[in-house]
C-alpha positions in Angstrom: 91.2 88.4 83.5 92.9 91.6 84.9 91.4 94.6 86.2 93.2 97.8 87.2 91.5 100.2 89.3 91.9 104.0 89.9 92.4 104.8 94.0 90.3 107.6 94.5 86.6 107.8 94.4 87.4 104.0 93.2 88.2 101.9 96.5 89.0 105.1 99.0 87.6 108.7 99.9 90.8 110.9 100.7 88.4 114.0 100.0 89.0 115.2 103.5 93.3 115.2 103.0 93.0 116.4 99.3 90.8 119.6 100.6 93.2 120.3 103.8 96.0 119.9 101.4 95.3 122.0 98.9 93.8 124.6 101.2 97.0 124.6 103.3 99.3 125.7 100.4 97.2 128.3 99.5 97.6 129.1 103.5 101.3 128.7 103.3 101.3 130.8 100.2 98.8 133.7 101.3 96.5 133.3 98.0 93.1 133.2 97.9 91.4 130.2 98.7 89.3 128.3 95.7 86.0 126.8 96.9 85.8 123.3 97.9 83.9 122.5 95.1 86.0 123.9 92.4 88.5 121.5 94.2 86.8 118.6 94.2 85.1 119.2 90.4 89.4 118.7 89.4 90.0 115.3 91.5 91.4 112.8 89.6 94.1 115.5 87.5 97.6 115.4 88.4 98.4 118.0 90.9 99.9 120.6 88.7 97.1 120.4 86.5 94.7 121.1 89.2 96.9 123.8 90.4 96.9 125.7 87.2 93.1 125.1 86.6 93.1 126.6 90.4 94.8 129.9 89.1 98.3 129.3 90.0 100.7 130.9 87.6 102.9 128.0 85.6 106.1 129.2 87.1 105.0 128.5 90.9 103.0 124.9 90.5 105.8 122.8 91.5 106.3 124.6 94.3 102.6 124.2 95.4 102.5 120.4 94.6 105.8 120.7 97.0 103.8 121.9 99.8 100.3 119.5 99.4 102.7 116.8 99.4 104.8 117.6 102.7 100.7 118.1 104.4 99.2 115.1 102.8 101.9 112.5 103.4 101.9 113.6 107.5 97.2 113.7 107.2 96.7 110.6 104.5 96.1 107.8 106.6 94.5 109.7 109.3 91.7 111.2 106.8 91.3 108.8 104.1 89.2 106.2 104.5 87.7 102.9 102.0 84.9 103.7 100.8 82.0 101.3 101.9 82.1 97.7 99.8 85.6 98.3 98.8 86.7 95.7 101.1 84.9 93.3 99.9 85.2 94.2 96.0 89.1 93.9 95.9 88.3 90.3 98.2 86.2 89.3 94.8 88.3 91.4 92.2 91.4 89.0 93.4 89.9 85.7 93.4 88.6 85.9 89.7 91.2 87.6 88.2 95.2 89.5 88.5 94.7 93.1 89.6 96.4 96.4 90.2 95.9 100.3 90.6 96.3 102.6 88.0 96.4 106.4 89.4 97.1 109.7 89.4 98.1 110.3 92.8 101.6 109.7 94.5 102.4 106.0 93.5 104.7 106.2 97.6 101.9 107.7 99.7 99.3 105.1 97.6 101.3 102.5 98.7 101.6 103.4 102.2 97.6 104.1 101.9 96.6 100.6 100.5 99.5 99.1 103.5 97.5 101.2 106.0 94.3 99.3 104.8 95.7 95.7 104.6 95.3 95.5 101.3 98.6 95.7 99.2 99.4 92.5 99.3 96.1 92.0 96.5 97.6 94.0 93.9 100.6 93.0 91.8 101.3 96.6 90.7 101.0 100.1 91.3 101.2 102.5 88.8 101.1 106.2 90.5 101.9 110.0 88.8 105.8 109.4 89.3 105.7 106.3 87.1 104.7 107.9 83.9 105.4 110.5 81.8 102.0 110.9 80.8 99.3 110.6 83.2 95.6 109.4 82.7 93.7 110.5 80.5 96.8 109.2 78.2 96.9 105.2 77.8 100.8 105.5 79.3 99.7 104.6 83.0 97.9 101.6 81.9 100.3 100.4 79.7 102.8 100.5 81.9 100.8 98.4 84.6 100.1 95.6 81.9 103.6 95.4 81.4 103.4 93.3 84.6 100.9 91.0 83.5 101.2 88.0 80.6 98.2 89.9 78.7 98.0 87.1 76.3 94.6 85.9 75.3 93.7 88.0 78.9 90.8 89.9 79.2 91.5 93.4 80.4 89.4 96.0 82.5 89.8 99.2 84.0 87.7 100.9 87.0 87.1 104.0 87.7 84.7 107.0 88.6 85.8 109.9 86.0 86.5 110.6 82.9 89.7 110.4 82.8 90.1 106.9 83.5 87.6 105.6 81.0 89.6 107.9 78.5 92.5 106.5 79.5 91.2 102.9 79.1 89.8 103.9 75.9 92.9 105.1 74.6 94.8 102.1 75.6 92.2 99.8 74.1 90.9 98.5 76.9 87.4 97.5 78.3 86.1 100.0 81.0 83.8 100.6 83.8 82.2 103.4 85.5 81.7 103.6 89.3 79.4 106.2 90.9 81.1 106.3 94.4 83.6 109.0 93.5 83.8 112.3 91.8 82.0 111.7 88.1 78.1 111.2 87.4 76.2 108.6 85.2 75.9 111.2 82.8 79.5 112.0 82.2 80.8 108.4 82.6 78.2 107.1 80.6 79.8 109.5 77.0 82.7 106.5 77.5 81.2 103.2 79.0 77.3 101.7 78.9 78.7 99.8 82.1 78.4 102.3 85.2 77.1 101.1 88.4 76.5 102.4 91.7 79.9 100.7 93.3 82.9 99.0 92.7 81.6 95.6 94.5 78.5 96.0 92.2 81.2 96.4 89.2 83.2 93.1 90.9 79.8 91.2 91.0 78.9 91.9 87.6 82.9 90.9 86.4 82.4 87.7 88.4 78.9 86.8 87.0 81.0 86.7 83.1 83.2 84.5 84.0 
């Protein structure tokens, strides 16, 4: 078996440094401030995406994801934490089967993330924004993760708690599961997956009880 898993809303809450982030470009940048909500309705985008959807004119989002980027890398491990089970899901996730992460953030501060939690060392890849041409909800990131793997005759999930990564499994022909700790509701994961439970360990329990 493999399983990939998204980062955010997925194994850790980074809400706080995504928010500060964001806010402090518009700071840097003098424009009005979206709310936090309209923020966090966008996690799990690329940055640029979520920029534009924010009201930042085309020609100016790079320079924006520029300035989140310098504030998050110096906040990230200070105001992210794992979410609660998450521990103890990746502990069951790498005894019954290969795993990675598959995300939309920075694949460099991910890393240094997932280093700061002891956990690395689990996952055999790490597939971030700067790895792909096309990020999630295209099947690219996933693709590119299995790449690692000998997929033959393997049975392949993927874990996540919005849209965007059950399309992305979807499109890459992949089984998928919805996770309610993050950003997305039942209702909205539920158009892509009949499998949505209330946490990634109870998604790693219900993996391990197949095999």
């Amino acid at each position: 078996m493999i399983i990939l898993f998204d980062l955010d809303g997925t194994l850790i809450d980074s809400t706080e440094a995504i928010l500060e982030s964001f806010h402090n470009s518009f700071d840097v940048y003098e424009m009005q401030h979206p709310s936090d909500e309209a923020i966090k309705a966008l996690i799990g985008h690329p940055l640029d995406v979520m920029y534009k959807e924010l009201g930042v004119k085309e020609a100016e989002v790079w320079e924006y994801v520029d300035t989140y980027k310098e504030h998050y890398r110096v906040i990230s491990t200070q105001k992210t934490e794992l979410l609660e089970n998450a521990l103890e899901a990746v502990r069951i996730a790498s005894e019954i089967a290969k795993i990675g992460i598959v995300t939309t953030k920075t694949g460099k501060y991910s890393q240094v993330l997932l280093e700061h939690f002891g956990i690395m060392d689990k996952f055999e890849v790490l597939i971030g924004r700067e790895h792909v041409e096309k990020p999630k909800p295209d099947a690219e990131p996933i693709l590119k993760a299995l790449e690692s793997f000998d997929i033959q005759s393997e049975e392949i999930w993927m874990v996540g708690d919005t849209e965007m990564d059950l399309l992305s499994a979807q499109n890459a022909g992949v089984n998928s599961i919805g996770v309610l700790c993050g950003y997305g509701t039942k209702n909205s994961l539920n158009k892509y997956t009949q499998l949505v439970f209330k946490d990634t360990l109870e998604a790693m329990k219900y993996l391990k009880s197949r095999k």
